[in-house]
C-alpha positions as CSV (number, residue, x, y, z in Angstrom):
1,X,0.0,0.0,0.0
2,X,1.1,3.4,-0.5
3,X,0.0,6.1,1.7
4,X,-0.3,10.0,2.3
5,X,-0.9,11.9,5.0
6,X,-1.8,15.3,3.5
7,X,-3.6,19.0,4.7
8,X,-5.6,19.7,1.4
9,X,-7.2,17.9,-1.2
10,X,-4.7,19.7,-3.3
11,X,-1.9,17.7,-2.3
12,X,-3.3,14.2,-3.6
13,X,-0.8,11.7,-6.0
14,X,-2.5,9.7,-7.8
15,X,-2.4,6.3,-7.2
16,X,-1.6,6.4,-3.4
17,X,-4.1,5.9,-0.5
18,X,-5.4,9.9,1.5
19,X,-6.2,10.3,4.9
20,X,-6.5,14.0,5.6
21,X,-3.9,15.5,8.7
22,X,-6.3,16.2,12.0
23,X,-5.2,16.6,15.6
24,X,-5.4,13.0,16.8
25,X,-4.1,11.2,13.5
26,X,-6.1,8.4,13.1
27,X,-4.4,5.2,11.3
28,X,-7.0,2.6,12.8
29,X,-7.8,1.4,9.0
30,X,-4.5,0.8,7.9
31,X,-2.9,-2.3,9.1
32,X,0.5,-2.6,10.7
33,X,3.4,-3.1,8.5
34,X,1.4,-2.6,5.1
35,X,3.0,0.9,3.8
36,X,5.7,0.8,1.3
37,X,5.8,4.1,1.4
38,X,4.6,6.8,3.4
39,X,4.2,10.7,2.7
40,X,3.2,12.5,5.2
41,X,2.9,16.4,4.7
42,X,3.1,18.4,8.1
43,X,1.5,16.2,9.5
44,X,3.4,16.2,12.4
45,X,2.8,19.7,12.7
46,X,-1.3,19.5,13.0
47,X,-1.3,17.1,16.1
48,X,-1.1,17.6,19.4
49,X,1.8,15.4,19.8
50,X,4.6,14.6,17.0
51,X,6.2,12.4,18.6
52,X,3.4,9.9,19.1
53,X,2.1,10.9,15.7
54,X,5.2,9.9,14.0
55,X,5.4,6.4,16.5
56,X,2.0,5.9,14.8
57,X,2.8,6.5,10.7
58,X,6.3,4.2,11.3
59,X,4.2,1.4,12.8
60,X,2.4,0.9,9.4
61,X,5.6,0.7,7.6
62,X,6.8,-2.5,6.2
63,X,10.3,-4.0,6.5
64,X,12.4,-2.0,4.0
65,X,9.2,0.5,3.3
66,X,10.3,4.1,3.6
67,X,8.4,7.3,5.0
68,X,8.8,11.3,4.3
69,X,8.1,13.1,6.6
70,X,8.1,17.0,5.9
71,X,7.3,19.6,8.3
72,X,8.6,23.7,9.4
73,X,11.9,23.4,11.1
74,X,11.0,24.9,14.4
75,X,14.6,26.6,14.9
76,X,14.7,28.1,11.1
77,X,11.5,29.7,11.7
78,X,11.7,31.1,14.7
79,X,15.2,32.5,13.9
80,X,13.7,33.5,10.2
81,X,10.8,35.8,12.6
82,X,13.7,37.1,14.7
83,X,15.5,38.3,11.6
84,X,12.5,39.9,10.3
85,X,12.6,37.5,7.5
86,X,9.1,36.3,8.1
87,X,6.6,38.9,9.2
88,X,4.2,38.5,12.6
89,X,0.9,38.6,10.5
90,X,2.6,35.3,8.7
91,X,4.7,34.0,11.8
92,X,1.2,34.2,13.5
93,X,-1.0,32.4,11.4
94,X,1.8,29.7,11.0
95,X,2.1,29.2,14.8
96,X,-1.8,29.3,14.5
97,X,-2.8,26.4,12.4
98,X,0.2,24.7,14.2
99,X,-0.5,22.0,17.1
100,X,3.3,21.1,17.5
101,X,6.4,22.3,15.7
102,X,9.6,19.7,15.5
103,X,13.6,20.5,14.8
104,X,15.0,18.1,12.3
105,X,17.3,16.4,14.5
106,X,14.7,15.7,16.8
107,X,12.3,13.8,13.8
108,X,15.4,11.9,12.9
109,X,16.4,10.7,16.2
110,X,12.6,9.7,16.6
111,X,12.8,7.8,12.9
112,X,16.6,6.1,14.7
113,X,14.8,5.2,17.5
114,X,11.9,3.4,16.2
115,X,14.4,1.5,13.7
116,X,14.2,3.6,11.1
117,X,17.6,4.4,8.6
118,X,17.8,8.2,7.5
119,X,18.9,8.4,4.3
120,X,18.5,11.9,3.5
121,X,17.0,14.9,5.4
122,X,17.1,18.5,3.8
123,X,15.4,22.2,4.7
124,X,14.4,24.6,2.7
125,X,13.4,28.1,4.4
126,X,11.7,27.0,7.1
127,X,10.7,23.8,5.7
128,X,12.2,19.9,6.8
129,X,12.3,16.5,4.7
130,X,13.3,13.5,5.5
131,X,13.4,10.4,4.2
132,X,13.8,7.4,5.9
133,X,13.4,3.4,5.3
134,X,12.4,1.0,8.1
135,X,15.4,-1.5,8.3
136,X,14.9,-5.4,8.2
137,X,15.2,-7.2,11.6
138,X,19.1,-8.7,12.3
């Protein structure tokens, strides 16, 4: 199965399974270990907590499946609305719409510690990806 976890109706591939971002992510309908792949779009970022949110998406990940995970970089942002970079009006209605912000290194030591491999992780502005494959057993 491939999967997305997306905020708009805008953001659907074709050819993967949708369930929509909300505050308690709700995976109940997709077994365990079914996903080759994973995309989820700040998702982490519209529940109330990331870290089990992201314990939750990696549990339907098969053996050797990957996930992307994408999100705003909670350091970049804030230092980009310290800088002036990114205005209140726009810093506001991020932090609005936002349940929980991560930093990069803290999604990919989650992804490590649930046995996940990192293979590449990248920002852009204020925006994190990473992508990540669930390692076999042994």
């Amino acid at each position: 199965m491939k999967l997305q976890i997306i905020e708009d109706e805008s953001q659907k591939i074709e050819g993967f399974e949708t369930i929509m971002t909300s505050q308690s992510l709700n995976l109940d309908n997709v077994p365990d270990n079914s996903c080759e792949i994973i995309i989820a779009k700040q998702a982490l970022d519209s529940t109330a907590s990331a870290q089990e949110s992201l314990g939750k998406i990696c549990s339907k990940v098969r053996l050797g499946g990957s996930v992307v995970i994408s999100g705003t970089e909670l350091r970049c942002f804030f230092k980009n609305v310290i800088n002036g970079i990114i205005d209140e009006n726009s810093a506001s209605v991020l932090v609005g719409k936002s349940l929980s912000l991560s930093s990069v290194d803290s999604v990919k030591n989650a992804l490590r510690s649930l046995g996940f491999f990192v293979k590449s992780s990248t920002i852009n502005g204020v925006s994190y990806e990473i992508t990540a494959e669930r390692k076999p057993a042994g």
